[in-house]
C-alpha angles and dihedrals in degrees: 000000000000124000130181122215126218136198151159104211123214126256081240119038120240147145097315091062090048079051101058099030089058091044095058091047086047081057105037083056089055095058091262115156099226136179122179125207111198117180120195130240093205092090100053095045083057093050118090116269083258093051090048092048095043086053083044088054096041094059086097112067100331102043113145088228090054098071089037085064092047097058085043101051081044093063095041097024085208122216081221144009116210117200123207103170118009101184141122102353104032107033118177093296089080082059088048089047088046091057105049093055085063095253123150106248129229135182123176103201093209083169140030093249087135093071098020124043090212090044099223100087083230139131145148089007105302125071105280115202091179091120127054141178092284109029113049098157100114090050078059102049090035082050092221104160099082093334081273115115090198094057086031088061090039088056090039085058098045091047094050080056104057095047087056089060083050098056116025099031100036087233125188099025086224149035127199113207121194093209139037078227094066094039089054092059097044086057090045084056100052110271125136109264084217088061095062133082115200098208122155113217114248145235141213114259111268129238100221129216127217123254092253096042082062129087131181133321138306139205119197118181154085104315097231143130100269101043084074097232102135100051083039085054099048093042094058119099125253100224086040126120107281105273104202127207137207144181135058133257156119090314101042088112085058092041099054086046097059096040088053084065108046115056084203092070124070118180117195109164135232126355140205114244087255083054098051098049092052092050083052097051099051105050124075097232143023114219113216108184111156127150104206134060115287131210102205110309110218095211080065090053087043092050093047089053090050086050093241123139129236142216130207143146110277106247139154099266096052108031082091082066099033094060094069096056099070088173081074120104103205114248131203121240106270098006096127099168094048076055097044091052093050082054089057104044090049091044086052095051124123127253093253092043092042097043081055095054091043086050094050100052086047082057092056096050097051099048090045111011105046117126084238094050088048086045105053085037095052092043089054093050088058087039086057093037095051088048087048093047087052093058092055091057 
């Protein structure tokens, strides 16, 4: 088989690019023939507002990253092309390209763009659902998509264009959701049960720590409004265990001030994937306090892998996860001390009752996150989108 794998990658690099880089290699181990065709958003954030709306515009039938994949489909000729990120470069017009060359179909949804042009369901600091798959007017007038209302139109457009594809044209022939939580809305929406794959990302195997060789908690992610950083930061103690931070974004000036003022707390950038890893093992436990809706962070999987716990706000798209993880005390949205204070507890336990929980979040990567659970998961999902190609023709 030979796949081709297409993405648009983030001005900033995060979670989606580890994503497609370990599932080529997944591939590439099981004798997969595999391209991957990766465009890059710097271009369009240097362009004026009205360059980045018209290529917006364009990611129907004129997008830049269209005729790219044509040439490219035209040299491999892929049994399947598989998309991550579609915007702003490919737009649903490359699926539509795809797709008239014969080849099966494939789209992972890391995020909920379909029914929120910022694709975080979040806004003025609480989880907004004003806007849907069908009706995006308020992202418009709200200007969520960049805090800009032209771009926000542009991406409305684009989005209601895509669904369209979805729902009309059957295309692609398949979406890959992260969640049963996002399959179940996409059901709720309209779309064919039969069309959606259910299939969780994947880590590396850890290289666990022991209990005494931990020490304190750890954030790693985008520092912006909606991962919740900045209310974690000024909730934690003082006189607490040294709660480290790391990763880069729009609020590192507040974060290192608030960091300067609490000995607790320690910032250090960002930091490389092997970094990261290492910051995760050997802490005690992993502090997820977004605000917003989550597709699958890959820092939870990582942490799963390392065998150290994590704490987040109990929410729709992750109670499926956070079954599985009993040492948990449920925490309301926005409720940062009551966060701050699981931390705590979880950080305070003793070696035997932390050692259990540990042991309890290794024994849920390996039942759902492992490289061989996201392969044979991925293979069946080409194997459902060339059957399905077949039939259009």
């Amino acid at each position: 088989m030979r796949v081709l794998i297409a993405h648009n990658e983030y001005s900033v690099r995060g979670g989606e690019e580890t994503v497609v880089e370990t599932e080529a290699r997944l591939l590439r181990d099981a004798g997969v023939d595999v391209r991957i065709l990766m465009l890059s958003s710097r271009d369009f954030s240097e362009g004026s507002l009205w360059q980045q709306a018209f290529t917006v515009l364009s990611s129907g039938r004129m997008s830049p990253g269209r005729l790219i994949l044509r040439d490219a489909i035209r040299r491999y000729e892929p049994d399947v092309v598989h998309f991550h990120n579609l915007y702003p470069m490919f737009g649903s017009g490359a699926v539509e390209e795809a797709a008239k060359f014969g080849c099966g179909t494939v789209r992972t949804l890391h995020n909920y763009r379909l029914s929120c042009i910022a694709g975080t369901h979040f806004r003025d600091g609480r989880v907004c659902e004003k806007c849907t798959v069908t009706k995006r007017f308020h992202g418009v007038a709200y200007g969520c998509y960049r805090g800009s209302r032209t771009q926000s139109l542009a991406m409305a457009m684009a989005c209601a264009a895509e669904w369209r594809l979805i729902t009309e044209r059957n295309l692609p022939d398949v979406l890959i959701c992260l969640t049963e939580f996002a399959r179940k809305r996409l059901i709720e929406a309209g779309v064919p049960d039969a069309r959606l794959v259910v299939k969780a990302n994947s880590v590396d195997a850890g290289k666990p720590l022991r209990w005494e060789d931990r020490e304190g908690a750890c954030f790693v992610g985008r520092l912006s409004e909606e991962k919740g950083v900045l209310e974690l930061a000024a909730a934690w103690p003082a006189d607490g265990p040294r709660l480290t931070i790391a990763g880069d974004g729009p609020l590192r000036d507040q974060i290192e001030s608030v960091c300067r003022e609490k000995q607790s707390l320690v910032y250090v950038g960002a930091l490389d994937r092997d970094r990261v890893r290492l910051l995760v093992r050997s802490s005690l436990v992993l502090v997820l306090p977004s605000l917003c809706w989550e597709g699958l962070p890959t820092v939870a999987l990582e942490a799963l892998s390392e065998g150290t716990p994590f704490v987040s706000f109990s929410q729709t798209w992750n109670k499926d996860l956070q079954s599985h993880l009993d040492y948990l005390t449920e925490v309301r949205p926005g409720d940062f001390s009551g966060l701050v204070a699981e931390n705590l507890r979880i950080a305070s336990l003793g070696q035997e009752d932390w050692t259990e929980a540990s042991g309890r979040a290794l024994d849920v990567y390996r039942r759902h996150f492992t490289h061989e659970c996201n392969r044979d998961a991925l293979l069946g999902a080409y194997e459902l989108a060339v059957a399905l190609a077949g039939a259009r023709r």
